[in-house]
N, C-alpha and C positions, 0 to 999 in steps of 0.2 A: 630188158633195156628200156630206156626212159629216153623220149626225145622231147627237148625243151625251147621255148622259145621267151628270149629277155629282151628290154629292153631300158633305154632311160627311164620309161616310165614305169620300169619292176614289170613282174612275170609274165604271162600270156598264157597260152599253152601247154601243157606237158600231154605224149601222148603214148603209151605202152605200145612197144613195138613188140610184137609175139613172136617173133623168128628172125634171122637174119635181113636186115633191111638193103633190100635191093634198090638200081636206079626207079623202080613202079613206085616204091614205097616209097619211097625219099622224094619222090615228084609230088604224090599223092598227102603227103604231110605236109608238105610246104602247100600246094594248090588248097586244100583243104581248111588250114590250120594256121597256116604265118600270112599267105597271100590275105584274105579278107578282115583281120586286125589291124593293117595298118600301114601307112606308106612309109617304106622304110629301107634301109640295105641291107640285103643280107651279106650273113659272114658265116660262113661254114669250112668244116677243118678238111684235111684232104682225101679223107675215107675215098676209096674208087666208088662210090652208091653217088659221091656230090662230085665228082670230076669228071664223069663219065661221057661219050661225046651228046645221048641221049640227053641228058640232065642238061649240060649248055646247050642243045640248042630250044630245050625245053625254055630255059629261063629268056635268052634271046628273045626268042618269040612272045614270053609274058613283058617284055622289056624290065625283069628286075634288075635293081641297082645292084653290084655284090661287089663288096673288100675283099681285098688278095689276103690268104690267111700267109701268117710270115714262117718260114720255117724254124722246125724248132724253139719255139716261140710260146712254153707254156706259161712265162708272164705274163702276153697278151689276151690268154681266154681268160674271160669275164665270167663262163658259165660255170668255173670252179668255187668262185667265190658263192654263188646262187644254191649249188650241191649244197655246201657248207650249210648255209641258213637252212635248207631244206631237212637235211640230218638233226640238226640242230632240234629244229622245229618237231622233227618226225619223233626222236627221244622223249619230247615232255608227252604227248600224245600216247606214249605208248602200245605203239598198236600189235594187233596177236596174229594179223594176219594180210596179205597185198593189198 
């Protein structure tokens, strides 16, 4: 699994998640990886690893900004159109191996 982070200003981050990604690890990717790129909002979908009570009061206490993801609502992610380009991308590349 690939965990990514986008924004207006195109890509940021992607980062291999090797197993299922729990509240540590979803804290730990975002603390790591989206918090020191940039001031921004986050929008994450409703996985229990980004709802969890750990996770908000996690973000509480970093004060980040975050958008209600809408249900059912896979017009509104952004990060489908980003896959796209990356597949895309990843074909002329032709690569033999991860």
């Amino acid at each position: 699994m690939i965990w990514g982070e986008i924004s207006y200003n195109g890509t940021a981050f992607l980062t291999k998640v090797n197993r299922h990604l729990n509240e540590a690890g979803y804290i730990n990717i975002v603390e790591n990886g989206a918090i020191p790129s940039a001031n921004f909002w986050i929008q994450d979908d409703g996985a229990p690893c980004h709802r969890s009570r750990l996770v908000a009061e996690w973000k509480a206490k970093n004060n980040l900004r975050c958008l209600s993801w809408p249900p059912q609502s896979p017009y509104l992610n952004p990060i489908e159109n980003v896959w796209r380009d990356v597949k895309l991308g990843l074909k002329q590349l032709r690569p033999r191996n991860l």
